[in-house]
N, C-alpha and C positions, 0 to 999 in steps of 0.2 A: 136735603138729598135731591139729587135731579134726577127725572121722571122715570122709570121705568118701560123699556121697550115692551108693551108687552105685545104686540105683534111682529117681535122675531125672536121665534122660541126657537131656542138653540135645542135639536134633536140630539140621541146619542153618537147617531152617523155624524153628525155637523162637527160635535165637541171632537169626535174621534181626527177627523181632518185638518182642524184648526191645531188638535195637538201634534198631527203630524208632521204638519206644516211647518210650524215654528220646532218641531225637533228635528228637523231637519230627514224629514224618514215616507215625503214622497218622491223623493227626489236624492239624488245625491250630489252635494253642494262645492264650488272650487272657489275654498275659503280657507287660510291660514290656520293653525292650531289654534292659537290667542282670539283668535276672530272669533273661532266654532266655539271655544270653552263659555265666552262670553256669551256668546245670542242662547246659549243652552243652560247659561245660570250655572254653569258647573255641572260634573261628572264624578257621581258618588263613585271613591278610589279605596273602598273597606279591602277590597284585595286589589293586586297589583297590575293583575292585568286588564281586567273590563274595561278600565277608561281605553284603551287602546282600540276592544272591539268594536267599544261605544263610537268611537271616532272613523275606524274603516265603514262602516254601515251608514255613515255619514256624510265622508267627506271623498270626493273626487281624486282618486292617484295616493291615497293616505299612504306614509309609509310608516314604521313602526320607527324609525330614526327620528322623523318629522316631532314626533311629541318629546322623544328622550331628549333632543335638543333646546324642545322649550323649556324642559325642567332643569337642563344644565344650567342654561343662558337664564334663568331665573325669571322667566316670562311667565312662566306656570309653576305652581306649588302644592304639594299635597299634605294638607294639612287637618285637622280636628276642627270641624266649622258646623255646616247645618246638622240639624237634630243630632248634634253630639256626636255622628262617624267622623270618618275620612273623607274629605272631596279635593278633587283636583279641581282648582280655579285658577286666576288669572293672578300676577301677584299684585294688577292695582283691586281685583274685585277683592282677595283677601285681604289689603289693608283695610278697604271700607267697609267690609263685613263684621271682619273680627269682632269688633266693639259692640255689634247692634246685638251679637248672642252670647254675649258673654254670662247675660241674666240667667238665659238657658242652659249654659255650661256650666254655672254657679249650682243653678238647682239640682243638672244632673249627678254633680257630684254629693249633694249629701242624700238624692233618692237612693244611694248603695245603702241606707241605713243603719245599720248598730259599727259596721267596718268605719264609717267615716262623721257619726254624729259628732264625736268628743275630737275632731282635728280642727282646728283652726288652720286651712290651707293656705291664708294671709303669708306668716313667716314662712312657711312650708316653701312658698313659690317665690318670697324673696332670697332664702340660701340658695334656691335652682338658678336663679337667672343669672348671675356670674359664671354658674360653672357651664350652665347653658351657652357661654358665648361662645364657646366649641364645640364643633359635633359630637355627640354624644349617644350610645346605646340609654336605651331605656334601663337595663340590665348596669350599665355603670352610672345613671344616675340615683337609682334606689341603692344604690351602696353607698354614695355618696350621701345619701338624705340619711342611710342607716346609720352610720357616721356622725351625721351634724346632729340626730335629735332620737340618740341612743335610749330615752325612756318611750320612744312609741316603736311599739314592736310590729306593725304592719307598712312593711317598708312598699307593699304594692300599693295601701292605699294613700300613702305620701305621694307615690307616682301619680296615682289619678288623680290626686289635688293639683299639681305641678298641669298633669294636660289638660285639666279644665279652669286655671285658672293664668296662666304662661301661655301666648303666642308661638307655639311652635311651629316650623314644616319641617317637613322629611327631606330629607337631605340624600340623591340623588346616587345609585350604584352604579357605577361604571362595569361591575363583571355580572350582575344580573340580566338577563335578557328583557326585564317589564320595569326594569331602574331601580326596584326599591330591593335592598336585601331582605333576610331573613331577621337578620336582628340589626333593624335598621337605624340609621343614624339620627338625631335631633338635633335641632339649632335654635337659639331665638329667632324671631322674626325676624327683627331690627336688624340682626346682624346678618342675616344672608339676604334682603331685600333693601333696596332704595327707598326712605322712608318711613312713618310710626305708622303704627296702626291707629287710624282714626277711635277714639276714645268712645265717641259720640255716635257718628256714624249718621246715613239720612235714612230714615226708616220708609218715607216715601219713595226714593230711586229705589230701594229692595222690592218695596210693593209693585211699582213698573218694571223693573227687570224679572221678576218673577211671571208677573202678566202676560210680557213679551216672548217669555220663554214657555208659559202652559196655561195661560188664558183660553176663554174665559174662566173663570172660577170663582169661590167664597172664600170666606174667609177664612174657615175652617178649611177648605183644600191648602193654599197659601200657609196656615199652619202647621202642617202635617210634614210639607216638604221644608220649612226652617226652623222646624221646632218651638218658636216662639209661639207664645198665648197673647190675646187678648185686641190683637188686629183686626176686627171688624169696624172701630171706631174711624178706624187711621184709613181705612177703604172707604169711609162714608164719606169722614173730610177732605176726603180727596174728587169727592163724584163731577164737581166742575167741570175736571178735565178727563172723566172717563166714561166710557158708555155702560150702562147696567142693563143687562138683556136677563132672560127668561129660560132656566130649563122643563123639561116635560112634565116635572114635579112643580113647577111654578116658584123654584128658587130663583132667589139674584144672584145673578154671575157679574161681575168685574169683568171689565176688559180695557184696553188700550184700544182708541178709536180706528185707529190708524192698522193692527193688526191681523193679517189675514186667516180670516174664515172661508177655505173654499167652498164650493156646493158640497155636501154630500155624496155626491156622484164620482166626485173625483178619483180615478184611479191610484189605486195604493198597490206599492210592488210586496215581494216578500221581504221580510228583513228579518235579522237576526240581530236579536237585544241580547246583552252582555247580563252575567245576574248582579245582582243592583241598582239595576239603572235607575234614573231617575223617572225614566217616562213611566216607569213602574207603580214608584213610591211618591210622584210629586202631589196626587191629591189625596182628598179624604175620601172621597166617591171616586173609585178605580173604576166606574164602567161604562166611564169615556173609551177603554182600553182594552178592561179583561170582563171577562162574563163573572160575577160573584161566586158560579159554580166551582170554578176554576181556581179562584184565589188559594184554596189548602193545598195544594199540588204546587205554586208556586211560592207563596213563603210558609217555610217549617216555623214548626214552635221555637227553634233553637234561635230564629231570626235569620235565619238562610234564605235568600233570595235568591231563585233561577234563575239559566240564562233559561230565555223566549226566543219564541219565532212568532212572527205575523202573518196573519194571510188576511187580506184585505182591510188591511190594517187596524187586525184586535189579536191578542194573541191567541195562537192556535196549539200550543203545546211547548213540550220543554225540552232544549237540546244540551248535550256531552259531547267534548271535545278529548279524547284520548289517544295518547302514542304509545305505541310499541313496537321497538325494534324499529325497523325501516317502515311501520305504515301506521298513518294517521287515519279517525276515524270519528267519524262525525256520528253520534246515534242519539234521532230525533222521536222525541215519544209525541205523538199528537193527541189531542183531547179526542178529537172526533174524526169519523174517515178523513181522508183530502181529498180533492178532485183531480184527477188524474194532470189538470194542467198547472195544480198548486204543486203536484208532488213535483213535475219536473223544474217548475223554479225554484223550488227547495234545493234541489239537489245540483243546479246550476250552481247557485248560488252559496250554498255548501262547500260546494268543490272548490270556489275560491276562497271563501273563512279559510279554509284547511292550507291551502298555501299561503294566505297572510300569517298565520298559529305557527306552522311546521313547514317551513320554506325548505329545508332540505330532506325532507320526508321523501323516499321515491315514491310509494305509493299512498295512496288516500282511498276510503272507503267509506259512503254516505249508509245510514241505517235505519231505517225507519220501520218502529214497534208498532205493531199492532192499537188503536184506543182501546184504553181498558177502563 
C-alpha cells in the first residue's frame, strides 16, 4: 500500500466541497445530459421524476425535453443496477456495470427469504428472455411466467427472479410528462441498446468512476452506494495510482489524484436535492452532507428518501412540491431557523423549481414551516 497522507486531513467542510464539487452543486455546469449522467455515476431513478430535478440543480439551461430525448435516443436508461433500485445511467456505463452486480442482484433476490428460497430463478429467467425481446408490462410478464411454470404459485416472485437476474431497462413513455408510465414497459437489454452487457465487467474503472464522482471515501462508503461487499482489497491494489488522505477520525479515504478538493471556504449556493439522490445515499458516513441528527427526518423506515435543500452546502431541511388548481406550491420544513439571506435564496430559488415542475401553473407559492 502507498503511504498515507497523513498531513492532509480531509475536514468535514473539506469532504463536503470536494463532494459538491464533483456533484456538480457549487456551480451549475454547461454539460450535455450523457456527460452529467456520467461525471455523476448515475441518478438513482426509484421514482420517475427526481432524475429530472437532480439534473436542473445541475446543469445550465436544463430542459425537461433535454433528458426525455436521451432516453428515447437510447443514450440513457433506466434500469435495476446499484444496490438493487432503479438508476438512470449512460447506456455504455449500463452495459459495463450490468455484470459487476449481478453477484448483488443474485443475493438480493434470495434475501426476500421463505418467498424465493425453493425457486431456482436460472429457468425462471430463461423462459422471460424470449418473451422479453418485446416491450413488456411487469403485469404481462408474471402472467406469462404464471403460464409457463403453473406448479409455482408466486408469480410476483418469478418477477423478481427475472429483475434480478435478466438485463432489463425501462422502456420510455411518450404520454407521461417524467417518460416512465404507471405500469411501465420492459425490454432486454440487448434488444434496445447497441451491444451485450459486458459479463465481466472492470471492477477497477467502477472503483475510479465512483471516486471521481464522490471521493474521497472508504471502502465501506463506495459499498453502500453499489451494493457490492468486500472491495477494500480491490482499493488497496489499486493504491499506485491513487492518493490515500486522512479523515478527522484518522480513517483512509481513497481518492483520484487528479480530482478537485476545494478549500473549505468555498462558497456553496442553495440547492435543492430531488429525494433519492445519490449525493444522499452514496456513502456509509452521510456527514460529509447531512448532520446524523437529521438523518430520521430524511429517510423513513418504509425506505423513503426526501427531497432536501442545502444551505451552505449540508442539508438544511426537507421540501414538497404540490399543485392545485391553477397554483403550484413549494413548502419547505427547515431543521433549524435560516438566516434571513438563506431564506431569500430559498425562495429565489424555489420560484424557479416551481416553473421547471408546473410550467403552466399561473401562480406559485413558496412556504416555509416553522423548525420543529
Amino acid at each position: 500500500m502507498s503511504d498515507v497522507d497523513n498531513n492532509q486531513v480531509m475536514t468535514r467542510a473539506a469532504l463536503n466541497r470536494a463532494l459538491l464539487a464533483r456533484q456538480m452543486l457549487l456551480s451549475r455546469h454547461a454539460a450535455g445530459v450523457v456527460a452529467a449522467v456520467e461525471a455523476l455515476a448515475g441518478l438513482q431513478a426509484q421514482e420517475a421524476r427526481p432524475p429530472f430535478i437532480g439534473l436542473w440543480s445541475r446543469l445550465l439551461g436544463f430542459q425537461r425535453d433535454d433528458l426525455l430525448t436521451a432516453l428515447r435516443d437510447r443514450h440513457v436508461v433506466r434500469a435495476t443496477l446499484l444496490r438493487g433500485t432503479q438508476h438512470l445511467v449512460s447506456a455504455r456505463d449500463y452495459l459495463a456495470w450490468r455484470g459487476l452486480v449481478q453477484p448483488m442482484l443474485g443475493a438480493a433476490f434470495f434475501a426476500l427469504g421463505d418467498r424465493t428460497r425453493h425457486i431456482d430463478p436460472l429457468p425462471i429467467a430463461a423462459v422471460a428472455r424470449p418473451f422479453m425481446s418485446l416491450p413488456h408490462t411487469f403485469t404481462g410478464l408474471r402472467a406469462h411466467l404464471a403460464h409457463a411454470f403453473p406448479e409455482e404459485p408466486d408469480d410476483r416472485a418469478m418477477g423478481h427472479a427475472v429483475r434480478c437476474h435478466l438485463p432489463l431497462v425501462t422502456v420510455p413513455d411518450d404520454t407521461s410528462p417524467w417518460g416512465v408510465a404507471r405500469d411501465p414497459l420492459y425490454v432486454a437489454a440487448e434488444e434496445w441498446l447497441e451491444g451485450a452487457v459486458d459479463l465481466q465487467g472492470d471492477l477497477q474503472d467502477l472503483v475510479r468512476r465512483y471516486l471521481g464522482a464522490f471521493g474521497p471515501a472508504t471502502a465501506a462508503d463506495m459499498q453502500s452506494w453499489c451494493g457490492l461487499k468486500g472491495l477494500k482489497p480491490v482499493l488497496e491494489s489499486m493504491a499506485p495510482e491513487l492518493v490515500a488522505l486522512r479523515d478527522e477520525r484518522g480513517r483512509v479515504l481513497w481518492d483520484l489524484p487528479d480530482a478537485p478538493r476545494p478549500p473549505p471556504e468555498t462558497p456553496a449556493p442553495v440547492r435543492y436535492v430531488p429525494a433519492f439522490d445519490n449525493l444522499i445515499l452514496a456513502h456509509a458516513d452521510r456527514g460529509r452532507i447531512v448532520d446524523e441528527a437529521w438523518r430520521p427526518r430524511i429517510v423513513a423506515k418504509n425506505l423513503q428518501v426526501a427531497a432536501t435543500f442545502l444551505v451552505d452546502g449540508f442539508v438544511a431541511g426537507i421540501w414538497k412540491a404540490a399543485r392545485k388548481a391553477k397554483l403550484a406550491t413549494l413548502t419547505l420544513e427547515p431543521f433549524a431557523a435560516l438566516a434571513p439571506s438563506d431564506e431569500a435564496a430559498l425562495r429565489e430559488e424555489g420560484e424557479a423549481l416551481l416553473r421547471f415542475l408546473e410550467p403552466d401553473a399561473p401562480g406559485a407559492e413558496i412556504k416555509i414551516t416553522r423548525p420543529s
